[in-house]
Structure formats: structure tokens, C-alpha cells
Backbone and ligand atoms as CSV (ligand in chain L), in Angstrom:
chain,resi,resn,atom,element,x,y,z
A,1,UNK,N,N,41.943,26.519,-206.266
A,1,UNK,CA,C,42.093,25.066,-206.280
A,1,UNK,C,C,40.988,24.441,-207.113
A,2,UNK,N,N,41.206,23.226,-207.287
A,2,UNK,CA,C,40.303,22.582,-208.318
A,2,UNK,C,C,40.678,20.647,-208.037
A,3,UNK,N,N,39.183,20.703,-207.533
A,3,UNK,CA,C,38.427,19.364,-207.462
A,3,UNK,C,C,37.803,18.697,-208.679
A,4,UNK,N,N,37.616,17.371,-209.105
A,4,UNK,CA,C,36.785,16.890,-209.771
A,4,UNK,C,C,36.480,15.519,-208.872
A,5,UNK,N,N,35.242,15.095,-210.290
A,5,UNK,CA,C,35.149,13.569,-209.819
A,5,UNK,C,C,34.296,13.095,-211.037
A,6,UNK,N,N,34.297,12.429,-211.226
A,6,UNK,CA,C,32.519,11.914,-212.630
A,6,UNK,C,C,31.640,10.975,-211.680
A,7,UNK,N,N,30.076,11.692,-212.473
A,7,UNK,CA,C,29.145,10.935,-211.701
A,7,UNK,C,C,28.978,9.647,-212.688
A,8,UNK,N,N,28.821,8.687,-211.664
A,8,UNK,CA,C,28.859,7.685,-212.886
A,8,UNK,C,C,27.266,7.377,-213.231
A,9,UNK,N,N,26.836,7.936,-212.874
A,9,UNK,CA,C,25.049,7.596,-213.138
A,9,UNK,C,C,25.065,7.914,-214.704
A,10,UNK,N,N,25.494,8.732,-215.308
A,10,UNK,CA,C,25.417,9.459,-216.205
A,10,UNK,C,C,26.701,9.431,-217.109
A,11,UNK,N,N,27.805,9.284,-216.808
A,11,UNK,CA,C,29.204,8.516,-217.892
A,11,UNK,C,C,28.483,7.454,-218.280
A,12,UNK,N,N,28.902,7.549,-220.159
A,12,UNK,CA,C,28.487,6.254,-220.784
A,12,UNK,C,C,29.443,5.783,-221.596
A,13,UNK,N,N,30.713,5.957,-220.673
A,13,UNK,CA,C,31.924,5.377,-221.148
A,13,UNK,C,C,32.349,5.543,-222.573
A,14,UNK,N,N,32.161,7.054,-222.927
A,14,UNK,CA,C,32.733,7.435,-224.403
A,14,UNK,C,C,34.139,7.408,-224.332
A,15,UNK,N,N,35.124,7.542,-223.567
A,15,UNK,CA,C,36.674,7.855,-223.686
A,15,UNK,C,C,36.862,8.676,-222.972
A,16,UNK,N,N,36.275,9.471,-223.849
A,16,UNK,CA,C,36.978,11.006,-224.203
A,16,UNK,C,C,37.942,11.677,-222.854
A,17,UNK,N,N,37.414,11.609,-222.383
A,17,UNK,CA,C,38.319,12.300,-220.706
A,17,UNK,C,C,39.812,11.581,-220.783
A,18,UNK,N,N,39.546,10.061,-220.370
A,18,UNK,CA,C,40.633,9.153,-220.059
A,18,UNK,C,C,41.939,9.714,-221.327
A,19,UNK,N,N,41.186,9.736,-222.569
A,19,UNK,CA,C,42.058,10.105,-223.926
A,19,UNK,C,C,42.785,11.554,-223.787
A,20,UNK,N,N,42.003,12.521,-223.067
A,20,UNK,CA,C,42.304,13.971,-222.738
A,20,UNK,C,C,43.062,13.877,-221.879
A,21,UNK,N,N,42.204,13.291,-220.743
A,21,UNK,CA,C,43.213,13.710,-219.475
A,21,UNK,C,C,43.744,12.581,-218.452
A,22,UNK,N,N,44.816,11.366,-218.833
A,22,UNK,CA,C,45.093,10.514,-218.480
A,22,UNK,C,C,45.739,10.180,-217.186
A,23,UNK,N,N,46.283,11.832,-216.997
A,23,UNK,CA,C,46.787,11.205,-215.755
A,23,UNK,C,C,45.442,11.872,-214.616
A,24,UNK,N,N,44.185,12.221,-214.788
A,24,UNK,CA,C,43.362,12.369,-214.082
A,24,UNK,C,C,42.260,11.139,-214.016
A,25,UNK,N,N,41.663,11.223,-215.261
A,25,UNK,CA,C,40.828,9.691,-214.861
A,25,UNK,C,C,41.258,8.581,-215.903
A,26,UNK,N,N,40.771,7.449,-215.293
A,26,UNK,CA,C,41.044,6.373,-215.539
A,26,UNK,C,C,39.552,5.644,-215.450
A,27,UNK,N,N,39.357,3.896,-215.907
A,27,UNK,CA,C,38.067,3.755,-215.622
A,27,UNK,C,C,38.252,2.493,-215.256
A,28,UNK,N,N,36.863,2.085,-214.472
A,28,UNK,CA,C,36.784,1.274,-213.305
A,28,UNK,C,C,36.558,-0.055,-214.553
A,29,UNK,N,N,36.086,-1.250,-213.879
A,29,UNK,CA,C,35.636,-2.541,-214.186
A,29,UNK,C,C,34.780,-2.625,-214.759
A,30,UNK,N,N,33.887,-1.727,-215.049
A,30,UNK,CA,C,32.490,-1.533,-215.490
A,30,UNK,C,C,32.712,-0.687,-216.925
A,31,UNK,N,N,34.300,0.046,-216.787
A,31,UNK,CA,C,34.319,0.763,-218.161
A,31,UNK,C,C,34.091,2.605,-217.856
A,32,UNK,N,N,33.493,2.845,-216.896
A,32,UNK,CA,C,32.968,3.603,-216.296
A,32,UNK,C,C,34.190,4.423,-214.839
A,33,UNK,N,N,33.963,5.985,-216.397
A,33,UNK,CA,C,35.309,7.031,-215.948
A,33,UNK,C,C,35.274,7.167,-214.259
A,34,UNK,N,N,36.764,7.405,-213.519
A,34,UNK,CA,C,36.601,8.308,-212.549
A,34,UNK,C,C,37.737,9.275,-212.135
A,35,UNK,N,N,37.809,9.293,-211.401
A,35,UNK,CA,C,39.232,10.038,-210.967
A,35,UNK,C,C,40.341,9.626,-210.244
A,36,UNK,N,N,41.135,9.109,-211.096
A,36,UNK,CA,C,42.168,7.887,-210.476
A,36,UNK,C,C,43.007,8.607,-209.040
A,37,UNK,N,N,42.968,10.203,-208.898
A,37,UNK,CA,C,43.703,10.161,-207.637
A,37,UNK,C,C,43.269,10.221,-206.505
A,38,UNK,N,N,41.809,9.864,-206.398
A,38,UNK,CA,C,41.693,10.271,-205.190
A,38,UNK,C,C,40.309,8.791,-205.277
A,39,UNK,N,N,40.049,8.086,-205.867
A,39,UNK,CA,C,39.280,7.224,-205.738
A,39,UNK,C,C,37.783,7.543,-206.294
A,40,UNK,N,N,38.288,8.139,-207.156
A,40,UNK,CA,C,36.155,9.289,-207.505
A,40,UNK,C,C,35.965,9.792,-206.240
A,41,UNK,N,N,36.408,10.325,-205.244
A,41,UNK,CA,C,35.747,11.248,-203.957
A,41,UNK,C,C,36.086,12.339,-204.116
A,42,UNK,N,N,36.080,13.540,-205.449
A,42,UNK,CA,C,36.425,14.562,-205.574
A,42,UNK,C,C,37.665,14.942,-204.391
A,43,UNK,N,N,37.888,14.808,-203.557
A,43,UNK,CA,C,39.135,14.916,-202.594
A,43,UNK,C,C,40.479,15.791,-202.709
A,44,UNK,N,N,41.181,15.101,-203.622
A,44,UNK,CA,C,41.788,15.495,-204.002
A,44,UNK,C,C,41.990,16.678,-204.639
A,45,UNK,N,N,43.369,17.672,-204.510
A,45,UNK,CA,C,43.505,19.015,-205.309
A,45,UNK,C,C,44.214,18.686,-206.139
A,46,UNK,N,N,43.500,19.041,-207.444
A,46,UNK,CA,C,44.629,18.481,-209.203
A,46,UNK,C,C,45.203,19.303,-209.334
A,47,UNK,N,N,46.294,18.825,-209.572
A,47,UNK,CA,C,47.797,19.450,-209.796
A,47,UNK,C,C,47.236,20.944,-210.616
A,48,UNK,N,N,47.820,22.056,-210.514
A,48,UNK,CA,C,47.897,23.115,-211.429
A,48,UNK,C,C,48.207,23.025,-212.482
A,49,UNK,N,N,49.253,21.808,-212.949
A,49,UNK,CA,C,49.760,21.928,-214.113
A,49,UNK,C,C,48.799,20.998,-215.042
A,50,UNK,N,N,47.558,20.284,-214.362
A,50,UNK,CA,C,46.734,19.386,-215.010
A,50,UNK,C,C,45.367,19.931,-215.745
A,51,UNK,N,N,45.070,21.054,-214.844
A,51,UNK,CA,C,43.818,22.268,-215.173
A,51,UNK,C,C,43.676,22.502,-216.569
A,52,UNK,N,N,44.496,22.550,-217.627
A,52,UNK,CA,C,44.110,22.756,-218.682
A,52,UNK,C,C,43.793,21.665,-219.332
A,53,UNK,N,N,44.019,20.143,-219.252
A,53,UNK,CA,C,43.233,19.048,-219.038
A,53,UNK,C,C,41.820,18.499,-218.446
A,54,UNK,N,N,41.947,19.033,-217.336
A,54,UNK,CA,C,41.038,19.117,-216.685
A,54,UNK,C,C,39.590,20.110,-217.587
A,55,UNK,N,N,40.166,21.126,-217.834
A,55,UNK,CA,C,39.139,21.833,-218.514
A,55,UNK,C,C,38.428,21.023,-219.824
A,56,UNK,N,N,39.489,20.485,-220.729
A,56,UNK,CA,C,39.370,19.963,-222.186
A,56,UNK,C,C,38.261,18.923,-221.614
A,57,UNK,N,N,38.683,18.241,-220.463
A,57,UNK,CA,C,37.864,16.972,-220.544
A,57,UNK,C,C,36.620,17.022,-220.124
A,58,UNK,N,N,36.623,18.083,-219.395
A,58,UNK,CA,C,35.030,18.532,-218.777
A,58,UNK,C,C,34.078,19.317,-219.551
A,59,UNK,N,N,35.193,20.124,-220.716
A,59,UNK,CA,C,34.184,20.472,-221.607
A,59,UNK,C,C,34.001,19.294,-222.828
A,60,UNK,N,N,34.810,18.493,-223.020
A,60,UNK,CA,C,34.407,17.893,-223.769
A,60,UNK,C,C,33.714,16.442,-223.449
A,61,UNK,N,N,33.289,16.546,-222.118
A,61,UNK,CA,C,32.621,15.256,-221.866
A,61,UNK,C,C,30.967,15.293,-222.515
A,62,UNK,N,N,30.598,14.514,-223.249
A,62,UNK,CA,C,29.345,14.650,-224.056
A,62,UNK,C,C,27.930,14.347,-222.801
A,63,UNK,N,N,28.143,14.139,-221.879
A,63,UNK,CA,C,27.305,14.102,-221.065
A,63,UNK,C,C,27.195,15.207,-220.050
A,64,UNK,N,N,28.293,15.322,-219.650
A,64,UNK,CA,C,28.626,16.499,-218.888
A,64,UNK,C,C,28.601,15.730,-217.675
A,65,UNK,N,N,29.441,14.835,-217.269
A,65,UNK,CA,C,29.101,13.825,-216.138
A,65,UNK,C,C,30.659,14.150,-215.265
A,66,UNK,N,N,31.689,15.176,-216.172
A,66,UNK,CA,C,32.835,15.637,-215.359
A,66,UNK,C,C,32.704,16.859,-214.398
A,67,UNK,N,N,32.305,16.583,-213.164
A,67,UNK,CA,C,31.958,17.909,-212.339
A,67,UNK,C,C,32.961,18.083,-211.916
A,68,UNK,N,N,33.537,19.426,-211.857
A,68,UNK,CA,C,34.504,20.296,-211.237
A,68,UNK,C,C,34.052,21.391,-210.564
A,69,UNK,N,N,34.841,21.718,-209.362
A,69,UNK,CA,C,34.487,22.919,-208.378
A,69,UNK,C,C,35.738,23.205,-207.458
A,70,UNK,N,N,35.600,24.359,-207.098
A,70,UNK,CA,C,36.800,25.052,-206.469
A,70,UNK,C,C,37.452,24.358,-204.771
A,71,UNK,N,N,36.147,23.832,-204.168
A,71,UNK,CA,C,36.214,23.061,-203.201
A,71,UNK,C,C,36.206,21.344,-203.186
A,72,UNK,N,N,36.883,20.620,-202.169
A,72,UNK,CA,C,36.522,19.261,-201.594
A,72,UNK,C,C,34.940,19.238,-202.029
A,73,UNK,N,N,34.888,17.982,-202.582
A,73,UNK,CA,C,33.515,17.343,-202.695
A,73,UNK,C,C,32.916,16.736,-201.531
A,74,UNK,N,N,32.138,16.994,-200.928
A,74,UNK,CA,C,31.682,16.140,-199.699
A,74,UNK,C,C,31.765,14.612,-199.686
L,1,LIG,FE1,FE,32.276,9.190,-219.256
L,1,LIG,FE2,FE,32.260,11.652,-220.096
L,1,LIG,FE3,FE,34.504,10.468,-219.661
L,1,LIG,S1,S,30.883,10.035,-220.756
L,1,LIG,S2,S,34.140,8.310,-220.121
L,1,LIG,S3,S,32.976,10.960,-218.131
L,1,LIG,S4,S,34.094,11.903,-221.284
């Protein structure tokens, strides 16, 4: 399984994710990425068929502010 979320301390609202992986994040009022299905609370399990999205956007986030892990985020 596979969790994300972006920290927003550290997103400086380049795109890039939202452009990659649209139906995962989206960005708030501030401009500032998160993870539209579950509210940024890592929570949620992303679809299987989204993971190779998921990957593009986390490697290509220039900050590295897309954390992913196999478990629920606390
Ligand atoms: Fe922010 Fe990285 Fe996305 S800087 S907008 S989380 S690609």
C-alpha cells in the first residue's frame, strides 16, 4: 500500500506534482500542494493504478516535500 501527503513547510508551490499527478494533489488557498483525497492527512490508500504518478511526482518534486510510505501517516 501507499500513503502520501506534502509537507507544506517546505512546498514552494512549483506545480509540478498537481501537473503530474492531478488526481492526487491539488492546492490549497495559499497555492500550497496537498493531497486532495484524504485532506493532506496521509490517510488515505492511493489507488494502485495512481503509483506510477505518485512516483513521477515525488521524484520530481524539487524540494522533496512529497513524502510517501507504505503505512497511514499518523
Ligand atoms: Fe510543492 Fe513539490 Fe508540488 S514544491 S507544488 S509539493 S512538486
Amino acid at each position: 500500500a501507499k500513503y502520501t501527503l506534502v509537507d507544506k513547510d517546505t512546498c514552494i508551490s512549483c506545480g509540478a506534482c498537481g501537473a503530474t499527478a492531478p488526481d492526487i494533489f491539488d492546492y490549497d488557498d495559499d497555492g500550497l500542494s496537498e493531497n486532495r483525497l484524504d485532506g493532506n492527512t496521509g490517510t488515505a490508500e492511493i489507488p494502485e493504478n495512481l503509483w506510477a504518478d505518485l512516483d513521477d511526482a515525488e521524484s520530481g518534486c524539487p524540494t522533496s516535500s512529497i513524502k510517501v510510505q507504505d503505512s497511514p501517516f499518523a
